[in-house]
C-alpha positions in Angstrom: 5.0 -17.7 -11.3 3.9 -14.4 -11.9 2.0 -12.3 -8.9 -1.3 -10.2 -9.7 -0.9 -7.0 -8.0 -3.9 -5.5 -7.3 -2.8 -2.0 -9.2 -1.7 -3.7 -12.2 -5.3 -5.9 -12.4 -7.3 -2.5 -11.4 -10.2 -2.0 -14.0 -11.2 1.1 -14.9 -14.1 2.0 -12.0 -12.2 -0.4 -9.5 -10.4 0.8 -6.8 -8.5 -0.3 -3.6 -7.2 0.5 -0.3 -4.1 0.5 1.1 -4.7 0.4 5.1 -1.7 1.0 7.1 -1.2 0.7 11.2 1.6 1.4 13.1 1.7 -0.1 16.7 4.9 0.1 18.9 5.3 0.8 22.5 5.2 4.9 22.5 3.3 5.2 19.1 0.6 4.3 17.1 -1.3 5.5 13.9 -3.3 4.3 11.1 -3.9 5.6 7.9 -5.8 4.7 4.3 -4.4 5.2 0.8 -7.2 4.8 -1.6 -6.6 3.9 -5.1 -9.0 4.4 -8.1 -8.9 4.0 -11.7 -11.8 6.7 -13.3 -11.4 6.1 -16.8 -7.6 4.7 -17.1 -6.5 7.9 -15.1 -5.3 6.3 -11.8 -5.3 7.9 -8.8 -4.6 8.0 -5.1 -6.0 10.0 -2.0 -4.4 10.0 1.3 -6.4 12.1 3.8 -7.1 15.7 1.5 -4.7 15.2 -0.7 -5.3 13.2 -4.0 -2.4 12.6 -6.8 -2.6 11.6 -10.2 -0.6 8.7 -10.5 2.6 9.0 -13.4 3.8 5.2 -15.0 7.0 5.8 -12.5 4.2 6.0 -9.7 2.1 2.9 -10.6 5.7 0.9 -10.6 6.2 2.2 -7.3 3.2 1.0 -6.1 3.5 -2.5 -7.7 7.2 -2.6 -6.3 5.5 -1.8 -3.2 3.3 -4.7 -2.9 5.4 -7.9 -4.5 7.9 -6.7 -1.2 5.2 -6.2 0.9 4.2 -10.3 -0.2 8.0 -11.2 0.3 8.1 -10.2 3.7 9.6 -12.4 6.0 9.1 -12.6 10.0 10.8 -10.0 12.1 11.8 -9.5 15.8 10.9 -5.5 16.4 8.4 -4.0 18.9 6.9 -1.7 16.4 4.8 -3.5 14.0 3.4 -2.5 10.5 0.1 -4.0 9.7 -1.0 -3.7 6.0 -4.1 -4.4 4.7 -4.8 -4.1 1.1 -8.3 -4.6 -0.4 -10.5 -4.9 -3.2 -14.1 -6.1 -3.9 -12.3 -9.6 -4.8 -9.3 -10.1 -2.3 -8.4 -9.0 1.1 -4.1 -9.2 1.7 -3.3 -8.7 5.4 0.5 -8.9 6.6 2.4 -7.4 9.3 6.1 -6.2 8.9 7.9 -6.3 12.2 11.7 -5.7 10.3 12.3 -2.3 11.3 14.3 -2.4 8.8 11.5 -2.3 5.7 9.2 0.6 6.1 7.5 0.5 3.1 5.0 3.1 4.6 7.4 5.6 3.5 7.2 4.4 0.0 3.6 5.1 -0.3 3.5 8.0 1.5 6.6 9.6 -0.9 4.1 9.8 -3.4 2.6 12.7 -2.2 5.3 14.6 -1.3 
């Protein structure tokens, strides 16, 4: 069975959100990542900064989510919750690995 990610079904005008929060014991933060499709050029803004997203990019992003669906259960004290949304779907999932971090994956593509 094939999974729909929500980049790969984006229609041009569509966008999503990435939301990301981080809750341990001596941290937290939260952060957005939108995504939009104006026109088949696909973009994404994280606070100021927007990036026009390359075909190695959009991969990433895809990669991104079928792990971030795979994730199993884990035993850390800082938790990642993820929230990704559209007008059709809301995906909510929490990695508590430590060992995943796919935060960093996202935010490596504005770097």
């Amino acid at each position: 069975m094939r999974i729909i990610t929500m980049v790969g079904s984006l229609q041009h005008g569509e966008q999503f959100t990435i939301e990301i929060t981080s809750l341990g014991c001596f941290s937290g933060k939260r952060q957005t990542i939108q995504i939009i499709n104006n026109e088949g050029i696909i973009t994404a803004n994280l606070n100021s900064s927007t990036k026009v997203l390359a075909t190695f990019d959009i991969e990433e992003l895809i990669r991104f989510e079928l792990q971030l669906r795979e994730l199993q259960i884990g035993g850390c004290s800082t938790v990642d919750k993820y929230v990704l949304s559209n007008v059709n779907e809301t995906f909510v999932t929490n990695d508590g690995t430590c060992s995943w971090q796919g935060y960093k994956q996202l935010l490596a593509l504005f770097e």
